[in-house]
Each structure stands twice: as structure tokens, then as C-alpha cells.
N, C-alpha and C positions, 0 to 999 in steps of 0.2 A: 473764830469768835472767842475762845479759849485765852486763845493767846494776848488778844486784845482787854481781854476780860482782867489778867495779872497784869495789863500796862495801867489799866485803869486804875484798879487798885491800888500799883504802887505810887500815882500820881494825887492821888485822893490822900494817900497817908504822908505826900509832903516832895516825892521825887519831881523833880523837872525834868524834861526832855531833857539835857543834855545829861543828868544821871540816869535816867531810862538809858540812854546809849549805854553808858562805861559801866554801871551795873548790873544792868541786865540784859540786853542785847548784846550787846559783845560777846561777855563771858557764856552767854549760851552758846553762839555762834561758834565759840573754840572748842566748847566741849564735844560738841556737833560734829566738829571737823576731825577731833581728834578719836573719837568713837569711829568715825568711818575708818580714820588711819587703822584702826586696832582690830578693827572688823567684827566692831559689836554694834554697827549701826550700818545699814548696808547704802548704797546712794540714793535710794528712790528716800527714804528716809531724812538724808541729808536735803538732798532736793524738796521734801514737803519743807522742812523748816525754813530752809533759802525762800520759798514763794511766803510762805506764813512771814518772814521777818523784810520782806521787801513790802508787804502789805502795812504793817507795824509803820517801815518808813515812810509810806504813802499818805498816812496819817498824821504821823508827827511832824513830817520836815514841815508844812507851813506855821508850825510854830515858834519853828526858830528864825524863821523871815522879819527882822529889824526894820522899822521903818527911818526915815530920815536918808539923810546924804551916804552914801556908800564911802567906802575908808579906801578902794581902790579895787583892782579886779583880780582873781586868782584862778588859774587854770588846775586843773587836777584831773588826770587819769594814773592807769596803771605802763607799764612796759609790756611788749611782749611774753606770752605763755601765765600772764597773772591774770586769771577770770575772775575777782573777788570785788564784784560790784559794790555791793553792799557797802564794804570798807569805804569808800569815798565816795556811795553817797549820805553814811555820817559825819566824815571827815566835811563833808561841803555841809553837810545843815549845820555845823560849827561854825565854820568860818561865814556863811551865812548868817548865825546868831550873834559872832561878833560886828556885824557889816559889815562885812564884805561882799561884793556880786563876785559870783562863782561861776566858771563854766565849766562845764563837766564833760569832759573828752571821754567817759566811759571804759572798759577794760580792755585788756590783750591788743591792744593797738599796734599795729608798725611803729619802728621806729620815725620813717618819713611821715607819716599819717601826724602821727604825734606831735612832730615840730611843727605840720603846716597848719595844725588845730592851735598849736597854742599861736603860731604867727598873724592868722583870721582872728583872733580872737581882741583883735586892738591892741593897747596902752596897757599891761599889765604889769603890776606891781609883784608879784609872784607867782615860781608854776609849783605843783605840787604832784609827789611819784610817790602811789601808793603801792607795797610791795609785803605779802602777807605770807609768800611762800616762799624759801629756801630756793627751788627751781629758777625765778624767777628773777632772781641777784644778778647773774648773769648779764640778760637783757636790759635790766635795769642800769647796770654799769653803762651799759653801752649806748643808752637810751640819756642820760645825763652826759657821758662824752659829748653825745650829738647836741645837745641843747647848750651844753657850753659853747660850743663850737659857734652855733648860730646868734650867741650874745642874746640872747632872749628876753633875762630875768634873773635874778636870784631862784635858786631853787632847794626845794624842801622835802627831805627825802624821808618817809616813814612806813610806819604798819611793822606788824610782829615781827617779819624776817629780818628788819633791819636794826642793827645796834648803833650806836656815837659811835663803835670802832667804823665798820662798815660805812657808815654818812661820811666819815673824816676819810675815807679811803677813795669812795668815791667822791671825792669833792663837791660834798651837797652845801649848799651854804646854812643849813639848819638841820634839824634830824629833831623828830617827834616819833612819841609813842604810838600817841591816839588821836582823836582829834581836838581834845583840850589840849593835849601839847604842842600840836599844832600850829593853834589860834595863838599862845603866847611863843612859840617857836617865829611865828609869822609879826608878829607885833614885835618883836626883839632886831626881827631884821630890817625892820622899814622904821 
């Protein structure tokens, strides 16, 4: 209720959802993460926050829901070893706010899992690798080898762990920050 309490607030004094995300969910969420790295917040602590800001997004995503003709369909999950749901499913109420239909293949996926989500998933105009942890680069590489392979889509490669060096390495055809960079990383490509 707290927590809802400062969303409220900062919507009241002028924020929209999509600055609720990058200013204030986000940036908690890293602080959060990185407090438990330092071990001044321990996991059960980490963990209340992750339910308290997956509730937050429970709330806001239908208001990034666009009405009208959809702009084409985006697939988005993580690679193996990245548990960081949260991340995409901001990154999709974005691309949701822009029009886009989203599906959400969810986190730590197989690599095979992964291709055959975004293959079920129809006509897609792009897939989207969300990738928040250093660990998780790895799998990720190897998770866009495999989607290249299968000619799928353009693909958009983001979240904290990943830099322009890193997307240009692994041959993403886009690299975003957040999920506004995203939406114009995704709009640039089509």
C-alpha cells in the first residue's frame, strides 16, 4: 500500500507511467539489487520488493494498453540463467504504449524453449533479449546465435548488462537501454 501510495503521488504531481517506470521503479529496483550485492539488504528483503514492484506493475501495465490497429507483434523474454522478470515486463508495457502486441516468453528460458516461443508466436516484426546481469551475457550470446540461425526476425538486444559494444558483438540488430530506448530502438528498425 506504501508503495502504491508514492506511485500515486508521483502521478498526481504530473508523472505518467512510462516515467513511474525510468524514475522510479527502475532506479529502486537497482538500488535493491545492488544493496543485496553489498549485503546490506539481505534476499527476503530483495524478494519483498520484487512482489511489492511486480504488484505496482500489475496496476500500471493496463495503462499503457494503446487502443487502435497494432504497429506489428514483438516477442520478448530473457536467455538462460537471467531471472529478471520485471525488466520485460516494463520493457513490453512500452512497447505496448507504443502499439505494439507483445508476447512475453517470460525469464531463464532454454535456448530451444525460446526459439519455439518466438516461432508459435506468428508474423513477428521483432524479438526482444532482455539481459540485466553480467552472468547472463554468456547465454545470451548464444541464445541470439541460435535465433539468427533460425532467421526469425530482427533482434533487440538490452537491459543493464548490455552496452552498444556488447549488441555490436553480438550481432543484435538494435541495443536499448530501457524500455524507451527500446520503443525508438524498435521503431528505427522497422
Amino acid at each position: 500500500a506504501g508503495a502504491w501510495g508514492v506511485v500515486e503521488a508521483a502521478m498526481s504531481s504530473g508523472l505518467d507511467p512510462t516515467a513511474v517506470y525510468v524514475r522510479l521503479l527502475a532506479p529502486a529496483l537497482r538500488d535493491i539489487g545492488a544493496g543485496w550485492v553489498q549485503g546490506s539488504l539481505t534476499i527476503a528483503d530483495e524478494h519483498r520488493a520484487t512482489v511489492s514492484a511486480a504488484r505496482i506493475l500489475g496496476r500500471l501495465g493496463p495503462r499503457f494498453v494503446r487502443r487502435g490497429r497494432s504497429r506489428g507483434r514483438v516477442v520478448i523474454g530473457t536467455p538462460p540463467d537471467e531471472r529478471h522478470v520485471l525488466a520485460v515486463g516494463m520493457a513490453a508495457d512500452h512497447f505496448r504504449g507504443a502499439g505494439w502486441e507483445v508476447v512475453e516468453l517470460g525469464c531463464d528460458l532454454p535456448i530451444a524453449d525460446f526459439v519455439r516461443g518466438v516461432r508459435e508466436a506468428g508474423e513477428v516484426t521483432a524479438i526482444a533479449v532482455s539481459v540485466t546481469i553480467q552472468q547472463a551475457l554468456r547465454p545470451a550470446h548464444d541464445l541470439l546465435r541460435s535465433l539468427r540461425f533460425a532467421e526469425l526476425g530482427p533482434i533487440l538486444l538490452g537491459g543493464g548488462a548490455v552496452t552498444p559494444e556488447v549488441a555490436l558483438r553480438f550481432e543484435a540488430d538494435a541495443w536499448a537501454a530501457d524500455g524507451p530506448q527500446g520503443v525508438a530502438a524498435l521503431e528505427a528498425l522497422v
